[in-house]
C-alpha positions in Angstrom: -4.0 10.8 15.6 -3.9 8.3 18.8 -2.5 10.1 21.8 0.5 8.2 22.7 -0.5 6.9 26.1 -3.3 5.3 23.7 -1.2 3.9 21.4 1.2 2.4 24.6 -2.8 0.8 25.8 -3.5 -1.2 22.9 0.2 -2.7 22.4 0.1 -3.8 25.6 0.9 -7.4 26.2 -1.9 -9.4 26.5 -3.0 -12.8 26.0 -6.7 -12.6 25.0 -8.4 -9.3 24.1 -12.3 -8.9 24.8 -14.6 -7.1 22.5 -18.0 -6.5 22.0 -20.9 -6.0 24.4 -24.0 -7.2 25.7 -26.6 -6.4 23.1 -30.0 -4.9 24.2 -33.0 -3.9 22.4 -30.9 0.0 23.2 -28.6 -1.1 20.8 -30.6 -1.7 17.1 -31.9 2.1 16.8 -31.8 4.1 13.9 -28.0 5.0 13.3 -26.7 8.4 13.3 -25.2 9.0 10.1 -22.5 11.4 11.2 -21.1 9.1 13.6 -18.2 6.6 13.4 -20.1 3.0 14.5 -17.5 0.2 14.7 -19.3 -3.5 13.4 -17.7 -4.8 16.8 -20.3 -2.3 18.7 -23.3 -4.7 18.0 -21.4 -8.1 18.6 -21.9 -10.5 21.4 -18.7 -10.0 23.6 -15.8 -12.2 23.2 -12.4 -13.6 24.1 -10.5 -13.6 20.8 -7.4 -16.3 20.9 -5.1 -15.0 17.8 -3.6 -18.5 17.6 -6.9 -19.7 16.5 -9.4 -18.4 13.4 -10.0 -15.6 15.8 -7.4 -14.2 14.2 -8.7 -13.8 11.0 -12.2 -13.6 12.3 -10.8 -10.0 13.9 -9.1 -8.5 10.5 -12.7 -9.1 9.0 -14.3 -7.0 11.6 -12.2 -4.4 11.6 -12.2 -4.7 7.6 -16.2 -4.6 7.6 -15.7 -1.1 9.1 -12.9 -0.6 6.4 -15.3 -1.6 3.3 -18.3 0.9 5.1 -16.1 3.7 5.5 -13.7 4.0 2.5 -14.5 6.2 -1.0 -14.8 3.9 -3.8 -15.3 1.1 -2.4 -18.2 -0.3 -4.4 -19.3 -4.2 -4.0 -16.7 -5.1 -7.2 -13.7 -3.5 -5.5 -15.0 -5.1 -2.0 -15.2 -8.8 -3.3 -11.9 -8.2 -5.2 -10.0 -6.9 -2.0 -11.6 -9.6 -0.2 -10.2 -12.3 -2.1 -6.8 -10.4 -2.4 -6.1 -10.4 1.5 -7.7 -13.4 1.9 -5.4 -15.8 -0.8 -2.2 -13.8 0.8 -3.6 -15.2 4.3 -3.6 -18.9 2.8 0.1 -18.5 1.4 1.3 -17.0 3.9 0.3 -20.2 6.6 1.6 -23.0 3.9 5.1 -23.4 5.7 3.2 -24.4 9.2 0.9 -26.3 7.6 2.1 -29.0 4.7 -0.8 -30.6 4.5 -2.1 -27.6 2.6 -1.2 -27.1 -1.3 -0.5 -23.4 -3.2 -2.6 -22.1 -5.1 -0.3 -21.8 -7.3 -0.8 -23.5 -10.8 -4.2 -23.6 -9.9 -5.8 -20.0 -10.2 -5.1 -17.7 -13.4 -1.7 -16.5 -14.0 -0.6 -17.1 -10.6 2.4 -18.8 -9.7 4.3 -19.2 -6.8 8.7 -19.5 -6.9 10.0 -22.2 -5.1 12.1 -19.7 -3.0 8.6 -19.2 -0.7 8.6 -22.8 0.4 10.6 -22.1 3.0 9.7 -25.3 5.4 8.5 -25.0 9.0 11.2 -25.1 11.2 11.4 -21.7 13.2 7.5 -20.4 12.0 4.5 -19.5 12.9 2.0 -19.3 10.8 -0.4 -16.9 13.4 2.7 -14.3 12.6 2.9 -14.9 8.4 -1.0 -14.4 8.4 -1.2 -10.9 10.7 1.4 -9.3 8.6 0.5 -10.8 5.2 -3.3 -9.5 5.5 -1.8 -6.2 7.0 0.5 -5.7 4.0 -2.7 -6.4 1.9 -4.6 -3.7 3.8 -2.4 -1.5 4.1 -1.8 -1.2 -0.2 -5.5 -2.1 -1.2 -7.2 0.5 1.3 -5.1 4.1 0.7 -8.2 6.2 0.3 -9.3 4.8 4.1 -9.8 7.6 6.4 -6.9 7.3 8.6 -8.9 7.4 11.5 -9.7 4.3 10.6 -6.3 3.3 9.6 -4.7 3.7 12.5 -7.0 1.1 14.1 -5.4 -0.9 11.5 -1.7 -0.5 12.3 -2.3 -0.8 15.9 -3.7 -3.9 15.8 -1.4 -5.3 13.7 1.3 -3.9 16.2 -0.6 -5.2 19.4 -0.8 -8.9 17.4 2.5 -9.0 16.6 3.4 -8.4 20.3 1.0 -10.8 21.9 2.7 -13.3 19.7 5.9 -12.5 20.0 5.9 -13.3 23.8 5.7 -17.0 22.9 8.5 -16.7 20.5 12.2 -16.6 20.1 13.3 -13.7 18.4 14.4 -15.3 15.0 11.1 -17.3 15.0 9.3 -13.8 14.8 11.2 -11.9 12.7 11.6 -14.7 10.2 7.7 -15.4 10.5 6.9 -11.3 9.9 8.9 -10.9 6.9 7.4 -13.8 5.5 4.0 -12.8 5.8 4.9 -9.0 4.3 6.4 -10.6 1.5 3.6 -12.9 0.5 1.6 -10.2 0.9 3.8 -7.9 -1.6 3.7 -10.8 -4.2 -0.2 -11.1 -4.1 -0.9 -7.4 -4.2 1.9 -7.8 -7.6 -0.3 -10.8 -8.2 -3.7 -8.7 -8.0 -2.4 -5.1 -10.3 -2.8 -7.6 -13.7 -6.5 -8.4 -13.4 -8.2 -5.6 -14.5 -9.5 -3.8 -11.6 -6.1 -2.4 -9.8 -7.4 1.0 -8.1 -10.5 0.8 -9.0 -11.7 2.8 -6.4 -10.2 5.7 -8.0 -12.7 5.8 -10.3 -16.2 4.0 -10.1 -18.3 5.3 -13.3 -16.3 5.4 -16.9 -17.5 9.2 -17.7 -16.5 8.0 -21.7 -18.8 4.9 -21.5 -22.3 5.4 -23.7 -25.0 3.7 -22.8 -27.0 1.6 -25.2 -30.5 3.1 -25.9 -33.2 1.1 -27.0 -36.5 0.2 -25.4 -35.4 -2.8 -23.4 -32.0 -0.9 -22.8 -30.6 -0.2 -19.2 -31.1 3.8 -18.5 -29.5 5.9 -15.6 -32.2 6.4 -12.8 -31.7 10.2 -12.4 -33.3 10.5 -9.0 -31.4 7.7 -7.4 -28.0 8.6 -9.0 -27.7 12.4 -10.0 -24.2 12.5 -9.9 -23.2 9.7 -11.9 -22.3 9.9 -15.5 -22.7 6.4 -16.7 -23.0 2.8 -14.9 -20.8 1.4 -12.4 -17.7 -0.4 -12.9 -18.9 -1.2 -16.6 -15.6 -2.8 -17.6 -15.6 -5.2 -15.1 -16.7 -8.4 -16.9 -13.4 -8.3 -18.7 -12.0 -8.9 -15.2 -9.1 -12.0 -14.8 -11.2 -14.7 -12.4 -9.8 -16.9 -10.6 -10.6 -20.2 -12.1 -11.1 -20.3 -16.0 -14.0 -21.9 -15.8 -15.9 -19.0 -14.2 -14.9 -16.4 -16.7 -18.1 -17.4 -18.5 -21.6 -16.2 -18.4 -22.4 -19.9 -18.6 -25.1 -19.1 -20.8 -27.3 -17.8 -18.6 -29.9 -15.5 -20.0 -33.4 -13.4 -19.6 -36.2 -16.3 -19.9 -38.9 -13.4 -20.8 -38.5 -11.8 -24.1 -38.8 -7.7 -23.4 -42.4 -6.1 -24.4 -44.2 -3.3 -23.5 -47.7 -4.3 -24.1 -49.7 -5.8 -21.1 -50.5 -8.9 -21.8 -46.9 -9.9 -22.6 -45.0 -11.6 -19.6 -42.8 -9.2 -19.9 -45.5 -6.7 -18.7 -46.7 -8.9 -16.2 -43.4 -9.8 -14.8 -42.7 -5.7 -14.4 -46.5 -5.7 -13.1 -45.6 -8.1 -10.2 -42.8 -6.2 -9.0 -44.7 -3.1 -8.9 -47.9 -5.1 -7.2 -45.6 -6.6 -4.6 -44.0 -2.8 -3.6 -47.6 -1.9 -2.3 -47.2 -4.9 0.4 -44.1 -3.7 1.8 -44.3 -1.1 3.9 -42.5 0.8 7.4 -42.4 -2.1 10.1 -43.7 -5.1 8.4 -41.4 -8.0 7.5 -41.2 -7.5 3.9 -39.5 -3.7 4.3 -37.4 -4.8 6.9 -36.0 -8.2 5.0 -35.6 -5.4 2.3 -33.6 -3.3 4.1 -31.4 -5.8 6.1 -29.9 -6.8 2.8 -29.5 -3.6 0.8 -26.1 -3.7 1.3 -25.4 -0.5 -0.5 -21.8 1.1 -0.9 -21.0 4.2 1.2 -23.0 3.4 4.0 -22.7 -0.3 4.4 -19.6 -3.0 4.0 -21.8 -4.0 0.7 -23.0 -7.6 -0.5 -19.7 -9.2 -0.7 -18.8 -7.8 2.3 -22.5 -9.3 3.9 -21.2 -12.6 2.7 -18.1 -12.7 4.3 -19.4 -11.1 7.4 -22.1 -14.4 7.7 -18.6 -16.7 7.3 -16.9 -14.2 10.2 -20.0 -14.6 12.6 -20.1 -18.2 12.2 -16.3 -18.8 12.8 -16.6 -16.0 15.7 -18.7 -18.0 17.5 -17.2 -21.2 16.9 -13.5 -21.1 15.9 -11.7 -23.2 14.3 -8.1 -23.9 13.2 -6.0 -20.4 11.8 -5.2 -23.1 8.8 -8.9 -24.2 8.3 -9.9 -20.0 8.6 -7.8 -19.5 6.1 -8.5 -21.9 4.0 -12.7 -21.2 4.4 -11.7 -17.5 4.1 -9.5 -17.7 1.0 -12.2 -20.4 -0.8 -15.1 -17.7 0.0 -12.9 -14.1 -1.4 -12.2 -16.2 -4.3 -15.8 -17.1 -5.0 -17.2 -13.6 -4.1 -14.6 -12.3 -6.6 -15.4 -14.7 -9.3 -19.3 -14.5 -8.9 -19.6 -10.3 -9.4 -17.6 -10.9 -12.6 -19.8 -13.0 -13.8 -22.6 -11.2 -12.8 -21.3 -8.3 -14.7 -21.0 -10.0 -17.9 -24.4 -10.9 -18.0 -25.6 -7.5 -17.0 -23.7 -5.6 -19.9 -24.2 -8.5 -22.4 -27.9 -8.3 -21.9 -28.2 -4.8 -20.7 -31.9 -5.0 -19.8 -34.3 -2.3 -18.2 -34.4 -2.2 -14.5 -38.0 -2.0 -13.4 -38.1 1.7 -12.0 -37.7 3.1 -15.9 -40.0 0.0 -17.4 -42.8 0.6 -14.5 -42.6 4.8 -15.2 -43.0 4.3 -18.9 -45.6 1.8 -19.0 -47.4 1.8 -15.7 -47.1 3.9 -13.3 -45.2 7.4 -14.2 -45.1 8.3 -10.3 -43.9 5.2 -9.3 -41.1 4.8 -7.0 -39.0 1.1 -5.7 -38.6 1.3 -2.1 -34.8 0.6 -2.5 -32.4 2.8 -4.8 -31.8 1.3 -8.2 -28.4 1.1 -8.4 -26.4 2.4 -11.9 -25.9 -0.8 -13.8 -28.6 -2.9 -15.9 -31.0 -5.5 -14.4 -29.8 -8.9 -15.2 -28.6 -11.3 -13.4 -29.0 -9.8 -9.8 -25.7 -9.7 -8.3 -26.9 -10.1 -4.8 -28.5 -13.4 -5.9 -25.0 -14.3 -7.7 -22.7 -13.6 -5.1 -24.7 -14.8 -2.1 -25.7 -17.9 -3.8 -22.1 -18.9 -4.8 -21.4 -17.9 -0.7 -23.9 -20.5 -0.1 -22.7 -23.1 -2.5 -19.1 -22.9 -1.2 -19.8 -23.0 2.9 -22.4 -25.7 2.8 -20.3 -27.9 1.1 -17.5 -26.9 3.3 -18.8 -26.2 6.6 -22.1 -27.7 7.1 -25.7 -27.7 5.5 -27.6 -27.4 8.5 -25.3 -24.7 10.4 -27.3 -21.8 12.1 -26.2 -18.4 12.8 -27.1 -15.0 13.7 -26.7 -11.9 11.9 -25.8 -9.1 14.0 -24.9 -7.0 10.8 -27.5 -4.4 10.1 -27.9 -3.1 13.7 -29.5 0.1 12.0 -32.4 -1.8 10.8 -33.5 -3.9 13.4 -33.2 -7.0 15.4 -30.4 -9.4 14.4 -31.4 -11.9 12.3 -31.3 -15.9 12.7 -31.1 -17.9 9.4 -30.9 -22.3 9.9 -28.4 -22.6 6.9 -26.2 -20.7 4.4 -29.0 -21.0 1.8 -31.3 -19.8 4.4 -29.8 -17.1 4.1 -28.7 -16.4 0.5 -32.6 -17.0 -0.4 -33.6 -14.1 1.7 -30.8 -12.0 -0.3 -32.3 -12.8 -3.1 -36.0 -12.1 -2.9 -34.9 -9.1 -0.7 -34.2 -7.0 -4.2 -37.7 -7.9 -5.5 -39.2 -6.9 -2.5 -37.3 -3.7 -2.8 -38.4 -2.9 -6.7 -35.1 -3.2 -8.1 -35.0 -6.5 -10.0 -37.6 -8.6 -11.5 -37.6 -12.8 -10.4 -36.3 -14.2 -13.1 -33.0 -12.0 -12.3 -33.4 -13.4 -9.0 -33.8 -16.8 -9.9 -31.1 -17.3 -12.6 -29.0 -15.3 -10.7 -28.9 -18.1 -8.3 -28.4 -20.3 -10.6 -25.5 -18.5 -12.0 -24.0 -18.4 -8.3 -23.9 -21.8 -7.4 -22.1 -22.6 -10.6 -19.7 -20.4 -10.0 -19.4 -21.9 -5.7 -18.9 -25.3 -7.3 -16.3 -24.6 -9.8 -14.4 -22.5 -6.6 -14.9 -26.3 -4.8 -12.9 -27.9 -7.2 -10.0 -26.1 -6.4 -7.7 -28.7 -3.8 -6.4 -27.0 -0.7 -5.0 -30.3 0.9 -2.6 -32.6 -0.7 -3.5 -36.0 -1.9 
């Protein structure tokens, strides 16, 4: 626990807090697993103004180090907290802001009383957002370690006071208690869609797999402890919008076979060809590795997604109502896009190319990535990343560059010239790594920006 002189330091009132430091080539080494590395470490050091989106650009950081560190926290339960905190951040601002709409009537089952539209005099919408996502934190993240935790409640804490100084005492308190109980009426909101505490229990140990020859199959040597795939439930999931809780039809082009001149074979055969090109050091391995993304020792893909919205904003802030907005639009569309993901991997429930390359071409034949435990098609890094693309293009920019400081273990930071830049690296990253054949890839994107443009028909401002 914090010493008490330390806790004293961080509530301290201050106007701007600095974080970060000057990065050197020091910095990107190979991490030591057994040490606590903050995301903050790597990043460029900065003034943050919490009357600005460096407010929310903040609770992501500290959340990256949130998704990394806590059990259970797979890339469905990180897109699906993500959204969570991220729609009670939008409610919580609407009584500053009456430009902006609810999404109330406009997202599945949700619906928003009349007694929350409580009108702006004597608010501020900086307060309603710190406590709304810290309510949300605080309930979705109980396995956290509370080391990490306790960063949590302190900067909450330390918010609230730097805030406070600017504000009449019935202005702040009015303000807090707003944001909490937004925040308790989403997290009621989120227990009714299917994956409440879901970290409690990633693999169904009653689920049978299918067999067959094109059937999805454990890979033992990757996943020893695991009794059956991950999360495989999930596509029964409440999305947002109704029009994502579709598949939208989206299936394998190449029929499964196992003899070698089929394209089947040959698509298997280019996946294991293209493994011999990447190697320690060359661009190929690292590209690989800089979007594995894998949970328990990374904030995962959705959590890569919103991390490329948080380094963009971090750089350039904006409005706290137009974060919150961006924010809320991208959780909703990383939640929506591994759902749909996930009903095309159990519908089709095809063989991921580790067991197809050891039965028909190469028995000693290993991917340079992990295969994780759930079947091959669509890839959900191509979904998700894709639909993260769709969304911030057409609500940001198409042409906006940005660096990504995020995998500081791997290398150099990255520089990408747009949002699908980006997202197309993602996705060919999995082939290079031997865990999914192109066509995933590529109809996986597809499947993504469907589900980014049916998230952009959603209307934050009001006619």
């Amino acid at each position: 626990m914090l010493k008490k002189s330390a806790f004293l330091l961080l509530l301290s009132g201050i106007s701007h807090f600095s974080f970060g430091q000057q990065i050197t080539s020091q910095n990107y080494q190979a991490r030591d697993e057994s040490n606590l590395v903050e995301f903050e470490f790597v990043l460029p050091e900065k003034q943050y103004d919490f009357k600005t989106s460096d407010l929310l650009v903040k609770w992501h950081v500290l959340l990256f180090d949130l998704l990394e560190q806590t059990n259970g926290y797979t890339p469905n339960v990180a897109a699906r907290s993500l959204a969570y905190i991220n729609l009670a951040s939008y409610e919580a601002m609407l009584p500053g802001h009456s430009e902006y709409r609810s999404m109330s009537g406009q997202i599945q089952e949700y619906e928003r009383h009349e007694d929350y539209d409580i009108g702006s005099e004597q608010f501020s919408s900086a307060v309603a957002i710190n406590n709304a996502v810290y309510y949300m934190v605080d309930e979705l993240f109980t396995p956290a370690p509370y080391v990490w935790m306790e960063k949590v409640w302190a900067f909450k804490d330390s918010v609230n006071m730097v805030l406070a100084k600017d504000l009449d005492e019935e202005t702040f308190q009015k303000s807090r208690n707003y944001g909490l109980a937004v925040g308790k009426m989403i997290y009621a909101y989120s227990k009714s869609d299917g994956g409440h505490q879901a970290y409690l229990r990633s693999y169904d140990m009653n689920y049978l797999l299918p067999e067959c020859e094109s059937c999805f199959e454990i890979h033992r040597s990757a996943d020893l402890e695991n009794t059956g795939p991950l999360h495989p439930g999930w596509q029964y999931n409440r999305t947002f919008m109704i029009e994502n809780d579709t598949d939208f039809g989206i299936k394998p082009k190449v029929t499964f076979s196992k003899y070698p001149k089929s394209p089947f074979y040959k698509m298997a055969y280019d996946v294991y060809e293209e493994s011999k090109t990447v190697n320690p050091g060359n661009k190929k391995y690292v590209i690989a590795n800089f979007w594995d993304d894998a949970a328990g020792f990374t904030y995962t893909a959705p959590g890569h997604s919103a991390a490329i919205l948080t380094m963009v904003l971090r750089k350039e802030p904006v409005s706290i109502e137009k974060a919150s907005e961006l924010y809320c639009r991208l959780g909703l569309a990383l939640n929506d896009a591994i759902i749909c993901s996930w009903k095309g991997k159990m519908k089709h429930n095809l063989i991921r190319p580790v067991a197809y390359i050891n039965r028909y071409i190469d028995s000693a034949w290993e991917p340079k990535l992990l295969t994780p435990p759930f079947p091959e098609f669509p890839s959900g890094h191509s979904v998700q990343s894709a639909a993260m693309a769709e969304v911030l293009t057409q609500t940001i920019g198409s042409d906006i560059a940005f660096t990504d400081y995020s995998k500081f273990w791997v290398g150099e930071p990255r520089k990408f010239k747009s949002f699908w830049d980006a997202a197309d690296e993602t996705s060919v990253s999995r082939f290079y790594g031997g865990i999914h054949y192109m066509d995933a890839l590529d109809q996986g994107q597809d499947m993504g920006k469907l589900v980014g443009q049916n998230i952009l028909k959603l209307k934050f401002l009001k006619d």
